[in-house]
VOGU-3710 file (C-alpha; in Angstrom, 3 decimals, decimal comma):
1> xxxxxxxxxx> -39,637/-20,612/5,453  -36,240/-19,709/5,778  -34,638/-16,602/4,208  -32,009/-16,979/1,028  -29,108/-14,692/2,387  -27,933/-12,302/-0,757  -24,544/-13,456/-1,897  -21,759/-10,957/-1,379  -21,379/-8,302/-3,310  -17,705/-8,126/-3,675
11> xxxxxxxxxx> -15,794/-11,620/-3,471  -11,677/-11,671/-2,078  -9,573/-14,305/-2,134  -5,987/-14,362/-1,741  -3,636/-17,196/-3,297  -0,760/-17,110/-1,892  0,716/-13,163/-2,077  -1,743/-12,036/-4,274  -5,291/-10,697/-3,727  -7,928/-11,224/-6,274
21> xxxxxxxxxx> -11,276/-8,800/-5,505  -13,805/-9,172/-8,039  -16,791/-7,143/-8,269  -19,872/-9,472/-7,804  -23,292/-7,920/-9,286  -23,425/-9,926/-12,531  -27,198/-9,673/-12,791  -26,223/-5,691/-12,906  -23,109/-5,734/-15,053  -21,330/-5,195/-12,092
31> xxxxxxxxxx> -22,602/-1,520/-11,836  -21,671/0,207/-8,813  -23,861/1,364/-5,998  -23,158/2,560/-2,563  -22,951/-0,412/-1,090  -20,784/-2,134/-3,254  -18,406/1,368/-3,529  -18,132/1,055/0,568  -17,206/-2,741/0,251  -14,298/-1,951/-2,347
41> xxxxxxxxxx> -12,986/0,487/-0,170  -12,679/-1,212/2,751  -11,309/-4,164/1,001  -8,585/-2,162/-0,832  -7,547/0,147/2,435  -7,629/-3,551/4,319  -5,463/-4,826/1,789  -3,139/-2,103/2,257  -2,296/-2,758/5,916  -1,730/-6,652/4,871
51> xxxxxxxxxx> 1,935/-7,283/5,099  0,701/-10,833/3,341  -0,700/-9,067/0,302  1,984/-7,526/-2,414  -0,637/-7,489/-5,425  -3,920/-7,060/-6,083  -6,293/-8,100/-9,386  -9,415/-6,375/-9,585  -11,879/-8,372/-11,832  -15,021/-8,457/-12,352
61> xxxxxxxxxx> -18,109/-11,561/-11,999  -20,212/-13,087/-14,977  -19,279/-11,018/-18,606  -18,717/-7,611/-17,846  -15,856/-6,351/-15,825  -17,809/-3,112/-14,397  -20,882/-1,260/-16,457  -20,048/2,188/-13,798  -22,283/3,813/-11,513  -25,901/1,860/-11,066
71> xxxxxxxxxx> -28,336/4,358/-12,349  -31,066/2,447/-10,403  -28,998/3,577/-7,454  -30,993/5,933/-5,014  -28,536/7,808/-4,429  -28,339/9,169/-8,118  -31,600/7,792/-9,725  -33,500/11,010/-10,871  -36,762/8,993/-10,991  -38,445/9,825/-7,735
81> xxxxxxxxxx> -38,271/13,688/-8,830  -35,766/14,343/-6,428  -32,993/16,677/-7,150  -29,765/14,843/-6,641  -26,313/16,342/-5,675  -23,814/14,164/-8,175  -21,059/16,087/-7,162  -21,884/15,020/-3,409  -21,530/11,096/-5,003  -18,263/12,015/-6,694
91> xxxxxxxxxx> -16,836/13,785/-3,750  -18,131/10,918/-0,848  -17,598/7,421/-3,288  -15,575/8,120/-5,788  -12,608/10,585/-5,165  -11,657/8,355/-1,880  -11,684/4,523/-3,842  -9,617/6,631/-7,195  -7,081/7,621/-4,613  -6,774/4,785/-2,435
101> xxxxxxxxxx> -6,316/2,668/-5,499  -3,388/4,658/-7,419  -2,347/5,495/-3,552  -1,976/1,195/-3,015  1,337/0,158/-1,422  1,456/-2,722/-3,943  0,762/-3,168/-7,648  -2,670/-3,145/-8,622  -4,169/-5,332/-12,251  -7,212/-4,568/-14,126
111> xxxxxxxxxx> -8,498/-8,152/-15,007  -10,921/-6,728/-17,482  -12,763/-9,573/-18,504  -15,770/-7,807/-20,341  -17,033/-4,419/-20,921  -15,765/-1,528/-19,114  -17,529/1,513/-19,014  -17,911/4,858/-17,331  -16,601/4,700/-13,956  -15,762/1,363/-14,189
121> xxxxxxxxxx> -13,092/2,033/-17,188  -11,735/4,954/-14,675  -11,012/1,932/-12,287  -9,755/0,247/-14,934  -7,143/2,220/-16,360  -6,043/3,216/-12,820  -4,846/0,112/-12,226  -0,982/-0,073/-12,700  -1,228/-2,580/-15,457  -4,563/-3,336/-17,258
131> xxxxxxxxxx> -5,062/-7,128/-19,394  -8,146/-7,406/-20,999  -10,002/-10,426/-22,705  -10,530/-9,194/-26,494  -14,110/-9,468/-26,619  -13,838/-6,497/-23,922  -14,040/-2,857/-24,697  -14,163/0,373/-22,836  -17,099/3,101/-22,796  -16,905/6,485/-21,837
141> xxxxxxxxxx> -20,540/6,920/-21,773  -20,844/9,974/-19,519  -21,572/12,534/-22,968  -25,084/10,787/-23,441  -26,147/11,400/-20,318  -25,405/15,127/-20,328  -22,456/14,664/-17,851  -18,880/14,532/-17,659  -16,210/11,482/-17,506  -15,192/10,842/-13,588
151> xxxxxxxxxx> -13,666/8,786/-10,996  -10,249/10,393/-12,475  -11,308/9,463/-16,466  -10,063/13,392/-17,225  -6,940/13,079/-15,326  -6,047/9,295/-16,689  -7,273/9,193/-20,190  -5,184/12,103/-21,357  -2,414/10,881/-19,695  -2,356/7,248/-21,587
161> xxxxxxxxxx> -4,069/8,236/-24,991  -3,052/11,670/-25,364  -5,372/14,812/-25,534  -7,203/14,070/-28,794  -7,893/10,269/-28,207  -9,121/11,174/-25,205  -11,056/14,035/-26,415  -12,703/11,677/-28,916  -13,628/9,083/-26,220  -14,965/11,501/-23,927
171> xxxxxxxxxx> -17,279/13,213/-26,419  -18,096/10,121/-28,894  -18,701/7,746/-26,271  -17,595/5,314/-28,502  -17,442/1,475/-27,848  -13,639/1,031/-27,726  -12,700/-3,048/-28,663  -9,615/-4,173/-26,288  -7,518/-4,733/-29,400  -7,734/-1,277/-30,464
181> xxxxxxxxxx> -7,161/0,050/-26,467  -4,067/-1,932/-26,379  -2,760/-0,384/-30,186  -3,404/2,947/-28,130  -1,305/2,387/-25,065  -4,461/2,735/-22,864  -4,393/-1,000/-21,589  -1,290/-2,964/-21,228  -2,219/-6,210/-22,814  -5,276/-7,637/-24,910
191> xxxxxxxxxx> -5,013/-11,157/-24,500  -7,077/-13,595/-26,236  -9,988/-16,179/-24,205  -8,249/-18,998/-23,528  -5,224/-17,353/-22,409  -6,402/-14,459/-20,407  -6,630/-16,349/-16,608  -3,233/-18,103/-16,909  -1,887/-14,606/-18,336  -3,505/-12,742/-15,327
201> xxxxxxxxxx> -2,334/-15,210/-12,754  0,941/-14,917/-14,658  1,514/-10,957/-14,246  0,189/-10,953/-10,604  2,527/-13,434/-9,564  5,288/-11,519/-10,770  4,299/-8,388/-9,367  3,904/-9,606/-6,349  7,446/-11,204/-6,505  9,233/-8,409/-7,188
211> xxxxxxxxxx> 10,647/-5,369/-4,981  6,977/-3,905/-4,691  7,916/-0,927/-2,296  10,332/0,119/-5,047  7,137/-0,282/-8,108  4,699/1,801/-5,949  7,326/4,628/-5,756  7,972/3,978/-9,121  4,414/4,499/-10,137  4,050/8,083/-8,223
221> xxxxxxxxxx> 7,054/9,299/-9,554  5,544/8,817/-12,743  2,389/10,436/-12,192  4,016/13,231/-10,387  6,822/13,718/-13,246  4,303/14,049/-16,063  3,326/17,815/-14,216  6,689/18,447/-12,851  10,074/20,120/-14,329  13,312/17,384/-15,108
231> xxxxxxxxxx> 15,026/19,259/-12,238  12,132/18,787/-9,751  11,337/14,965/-11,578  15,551/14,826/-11,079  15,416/15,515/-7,237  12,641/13,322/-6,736  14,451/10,700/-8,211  16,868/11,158/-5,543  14,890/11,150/-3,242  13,063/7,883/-3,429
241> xxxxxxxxxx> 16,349/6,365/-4,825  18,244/7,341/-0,921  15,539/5,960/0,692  15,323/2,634/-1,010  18,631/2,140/-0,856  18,645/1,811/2,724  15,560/-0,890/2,257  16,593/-4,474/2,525  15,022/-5,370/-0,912  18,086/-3,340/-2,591
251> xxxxxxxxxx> 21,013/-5,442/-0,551  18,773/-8,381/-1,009  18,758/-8,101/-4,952  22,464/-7,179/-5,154  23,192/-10,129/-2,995  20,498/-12,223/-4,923  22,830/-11,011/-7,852  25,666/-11,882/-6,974  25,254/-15,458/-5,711  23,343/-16,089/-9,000
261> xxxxxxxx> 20,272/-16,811/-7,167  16,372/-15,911/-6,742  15,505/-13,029/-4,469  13,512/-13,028/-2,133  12,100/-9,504/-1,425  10,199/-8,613/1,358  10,089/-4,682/1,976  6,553/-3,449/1,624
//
């Protein structure tokens, strides 16, 4: 009798510039485990050494984008009456994949087609733009577990929904509806069923058309200028601004200008 091989947790395919990895547990929401953390990873630091790739949409398979770590999990599953080191889990799974995806040489999209919660709304919102079907929502559900939002939730949430909102997700754990998460600012775009693959495909392919060394530095100037001074956001500025203008995406969009034409960009 021959063995059924499992099917892969974590699916890529790439259409033409743009890389689509979606998370493939659907019997398990999607939760997270090590195995599927380590297959992410490898993916996303792969994708960054593609020259080929200039965007990637993380989705997820079946209805729920990502239900956040797999308590069943070994490595944090309290049920064998083992001690476990959580901070350990953070430190080795998490902290790497939250920096190497706001770290990602390209744009990144949250294709958030069902519920988001815990450490799976971190990856989310981390994303540089975030679409979600409406029937999604997002879950901080860390508080009823006697633990605290991670994967970069304290850093993030604050940061799109201001201290209180995020405050009141954090401690509620509150089902938030994608309708309401858009009204917020936390999500870029709540879009409805029928519309939400066309509108995904839509925004990627944009993305990926555009000057995307110039949107990554855009995107950590941002993040760094929201703890910085103007003078020290000012010189930054600069900064990235002398360097890209000796890229050949910025005398390929002048020229692109000029002659009334598409550009083609091709920096990375």
């Amino acid at each position: 009798m021959m063995m059924q091989e499992s099917p892969p947790n974590l699916l890529a395919e790439r259409r033409g510039s743009v890389l689509t990895l979606t998370l493939n547990r659907p019997e398990a929401l999607n939760s997270l485990d090590g195995a599927l953390i380590a297959a992410l990873q490898r993916a996303l630091d792969e994708a960054a050494e593609q020259r080929e790739v200039r965007c990637v949409v993380l989705t997820g398979a079946g209805r729920a984008f990502c239900a956040g770590q797999d308590l069943k999990d070994p490595a944090v599953a309290p049920d064998d009456g083992s001690v476990k080191d959580l901070g350990d889990v953070v430190e080795r799974n998490y902290k790497p994949l939250a920096l190497r995806l706001r770290a990602m040489p390209v744009p990144t999209v949250a294709a958030v087609n069902g519920v988001a919660a815990g450490a799976g709304a971190s990856l989310a919102l981390l994303c540089d733009i975030a679409i979600a079907r409406r029937g999604a929502s997002f879950v901080q559900a860390f508080s009823a577990l006697g633990l605290i939002p991670d994967t970069g939730a304290t850093w993030v949430l604050p940061r799109l929904a201001g201290r209180a909102r995020a405050l009141g997700l954090c401690l509620l754990g509150e089902k938030l509806p994608a309708e309401r998460a858009e009204q917020m600012g936390l999500i870029w775009a709540c879009v409805d069923d029928a519309a939400f693959e066309s509108e995904v495909v839509a925004v990627a392919a944009r993305l990926a058309a555009l000057p995307v060394r110039a949107l990554a530095r855009t995107r950590a100037l941002l993040d760094r200028g929201l703890g910085t001074s103007l003078e020290a956001a000012l010189d930054a500025e600069a900064q990235a601004q002398r360097e890209l203008g000796f890229a050949s995406d910025f005398a390929e969009g002048v020229a692109a200008f000029a002659q009334k034409r598409p550009p083609r960009f091709t920096d990375r």
